[in-house]
C-alpha positions, 0 to 999 in steps of 0.5 A: 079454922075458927068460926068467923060467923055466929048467930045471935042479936048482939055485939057492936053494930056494923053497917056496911055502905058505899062510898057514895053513900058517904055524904048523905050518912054523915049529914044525917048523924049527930054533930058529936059523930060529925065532929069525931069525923072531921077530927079524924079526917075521915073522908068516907073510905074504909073502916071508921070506928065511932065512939059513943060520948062516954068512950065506948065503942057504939058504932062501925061502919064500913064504906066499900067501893063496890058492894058486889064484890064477893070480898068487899070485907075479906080484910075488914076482920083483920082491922077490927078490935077482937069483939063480937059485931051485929051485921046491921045491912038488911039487904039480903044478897048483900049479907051474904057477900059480906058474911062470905067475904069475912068469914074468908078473911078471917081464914088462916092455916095455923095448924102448925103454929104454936099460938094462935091469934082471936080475931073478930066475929060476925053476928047475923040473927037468922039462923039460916044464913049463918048455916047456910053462909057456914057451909059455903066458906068451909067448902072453900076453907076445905079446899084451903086446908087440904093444898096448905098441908104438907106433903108428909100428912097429906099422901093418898092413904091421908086423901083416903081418910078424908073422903072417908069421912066426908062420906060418913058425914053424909051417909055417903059411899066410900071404897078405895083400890090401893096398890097392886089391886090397880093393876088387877082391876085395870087402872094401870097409869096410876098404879104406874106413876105411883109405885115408886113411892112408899106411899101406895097409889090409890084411886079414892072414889065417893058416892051420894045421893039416890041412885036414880037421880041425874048423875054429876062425875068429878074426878080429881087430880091427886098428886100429893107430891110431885118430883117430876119422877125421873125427869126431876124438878129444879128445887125452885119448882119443888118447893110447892108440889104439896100443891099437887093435889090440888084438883083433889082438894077441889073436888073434895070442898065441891062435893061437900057442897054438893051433899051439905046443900042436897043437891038433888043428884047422884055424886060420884068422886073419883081421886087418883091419889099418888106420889110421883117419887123417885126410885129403882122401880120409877116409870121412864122417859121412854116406856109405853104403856097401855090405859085402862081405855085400851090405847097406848102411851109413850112417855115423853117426860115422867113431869106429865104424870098428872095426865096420866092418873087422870086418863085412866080416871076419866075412863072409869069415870064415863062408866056410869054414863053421867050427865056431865063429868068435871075434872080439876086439875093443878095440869100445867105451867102453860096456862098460868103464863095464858091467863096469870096465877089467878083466873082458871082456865077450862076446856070443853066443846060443849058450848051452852056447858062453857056459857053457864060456867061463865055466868055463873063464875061472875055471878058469884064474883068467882070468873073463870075462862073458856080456853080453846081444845084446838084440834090441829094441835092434837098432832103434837101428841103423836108417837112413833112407837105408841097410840099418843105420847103423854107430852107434846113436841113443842112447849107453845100450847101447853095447856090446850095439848093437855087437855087434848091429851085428857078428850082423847079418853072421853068420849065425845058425846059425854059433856065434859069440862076439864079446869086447869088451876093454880091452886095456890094465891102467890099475893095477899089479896082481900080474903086471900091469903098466900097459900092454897085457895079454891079457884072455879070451885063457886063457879061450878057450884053455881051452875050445879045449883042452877042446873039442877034445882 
């Protein structure tokens, strides 16, 4: 991604208004620029370029319905001549939202393309927020990168790569166990669902911070390809399994923003990274097996593996005994058809936990939504043969099934909150394009930051 935000005190000057303000800033502008207005039909809605009366640009201003949206100028870098532009605002919670939203907007996926287009640039004269703003769009744009690319150069020995070097960016912690070492060392759902690929299942794991501060756990799931395994997927539902790992790549662009604002805690990341691929050695409908917890699963449909790899994760995850453990998960279909592609559902029991995450997902116009762990319908889980089965008897519920599923390796008196996402923009909204996105990962960080001052 190239950088959308630069520090400095020139370029054309941009001035962001509301639309209400309109009337009022017209009046109080030249009768050239008034006369240029009129000309123009410009009835103070957008993007209005303002020609100083030898030709040149002198001026833009921008007028936004609502300047307390995180994306009122997402598509405002797509509609400006390519050039270099002076943030004029002076308020400052609204520098950020606009220096967010652009530099967003400015985002594209084109590490496979040929060309590449310029495209315009942001410049603020505080060196602080441009570091600052920095930071926070690469925590999502690492999210965007890591789910838009393919399969074949994002497997978990590439995963592995990438939390290596974030930890060495910030002199961070980095081990792996890869392959038949998860079943020595006891994580044997997912070294199950992964060992039929050529790509080797790992569980990645990255630590920060000192030791002795208060301890944040996330755990992400890393499925980079997901075929359904035996109980294999329609190509339609195919086609966008790279998205997979997109609880991966969540907790991994939330690290970063953890480490790169020094959040004063002890991080820990844990990955399962598989390819949930097809083989003789595949897993079966069928088989039971026995989680690093100690209790039995039957699989129900090898298409619930994520589940799996993450079961034996939240386990390891509770060893440490950590304030709080977050996981982020692309989990199930059910809780797009609950809440659409574009707001996320999350599940805990703990209730001031499920009041922080809510406010602070509006505060920074990034909404999330509490979703119910309904205990009666842990009984659709059950099994003949085994502790519980990895998929319910029935498709009603299927969100809030899987998150059961996930408590039952939690212990109840750890806060916990598990994020069941999309991962993926299906439509072109303002700073969004189609492809991978960052859903809760603001959220999240928001109440981290406030959580934990």
């Amino acid at each position: 991604m190239k950088q959308a935000l630069i520090f400095g005190q020139h370029g054309t000057p941009l001035h962001i208004f509301s639309t209400e303000s309109f009337t009022s800033w017209s009046q109080s502008q030249s009768p050239f620029i008034q006369n240029w207005l009129k000309a123009t039909a410009f009835k103070g809605q957008g993007l209005a370029l303002v020609p100083a009366t030898s030709g040149e640009l002198e001026q833009v201003v921008y007028f936004a319905d609502d300047l307390t949206s995180y994306w009122l100028c997402g598509d405002l870098v797509n509609q400006l001549p390519v050039g270099t532009y002076q943030l004029m605002n002076d308020d400052a919670a609204l520098r950020k939202q606009i220096a967010f939203s652009w530099a967003l907007g400015h985002y594209s996926f084109d590490t496979y393309k040929s060309q590449t287009k310029d495209k315009a640039q942001l410049v603020l004269n505080n060196q602080h927020e441009v570091t600052e703003f920095n930071h926070l769009v690469k925590g999502i744009a690492i999210v965007r990168d890591l789910v838009n690319t393919p399969a074949a150069d994002m497997m978990p020995q590439h995963l592995a790569e990438i939390m290596q070097d974030l930890a060495e960016q910030f002199s961070g912690q980095f081990s792996e166990v890869v392959g038949d070492e998860l079943l020595e060392q006891n994580y044997p759902t997912i070294h199950m669902v992964g060992r039929a690929s050529e790509n080797k299942p790992r569980l990645l794991e990255l630590n920060w911070g000192q030791t002795d501060a208060p301890k944040v756990t996330l755990v992400g799931k890393g499925v980079c390809f997901d075929s359904g395994g035996l109980d294999l997927k329609p190509g339609a539902g195919m086609r966008y399994m790279k998205k997979d790992m997109g609880g991966a790549a969540h907790v991994i662009g939330l690290a970063y923003l953890v480490m790169a604002f020094k959040l004063p805690v002890s991080l820990r990341v844990l990955v399962p990274a598989v390819e949930n691929a097809v083989s003789n050695n595949a897993f079966r409908p069928g088989d039971v097996i026995q989680t690093r917890s100690g209790k039995t699963v039957e699989i129900d449909n090898t298409d619930a593996e994520g589940r799996l790899v993450l079961c034996d994760a939240l386990t390891e995850a509770q060893a440490q005994t950590p304030e709080i453990i977050i996981d982020f998960a692309t989990l199930t279909g059910a809780c797009r058809i609950a809440l659409g592609t574009e707001l996320p559902g999350f599940f805990t029991d703990d209730r001031d936990l499920a009041a922080g995450l809510l406010a602070s997902g509006l505060e920074v116009d990034d909404p999330v939504w509490h979703m119910p762990l309904h205990k009666p319908y842990k009984d659709y889980l059950k099994s003949d043969v085994a502790d519980l089965s990895n998929c319910a008897q029935t498709p009603f519920g299927g969100a809030i099934t899987a998150a059961l599923y996930l408590q039952e390796f939690v212990a109840p008196t750890t806060p916990w909150v598990h994020f069941d996402i999309m991962a993926w923009n299906n439509r072109k909204l303002a700073g969004r394009p189609v492809g991978g996105e960052a859903f809760g990962v603001r959220a999240v960080f928001e109440y981290l930051s406030k959580r934990y001052q």
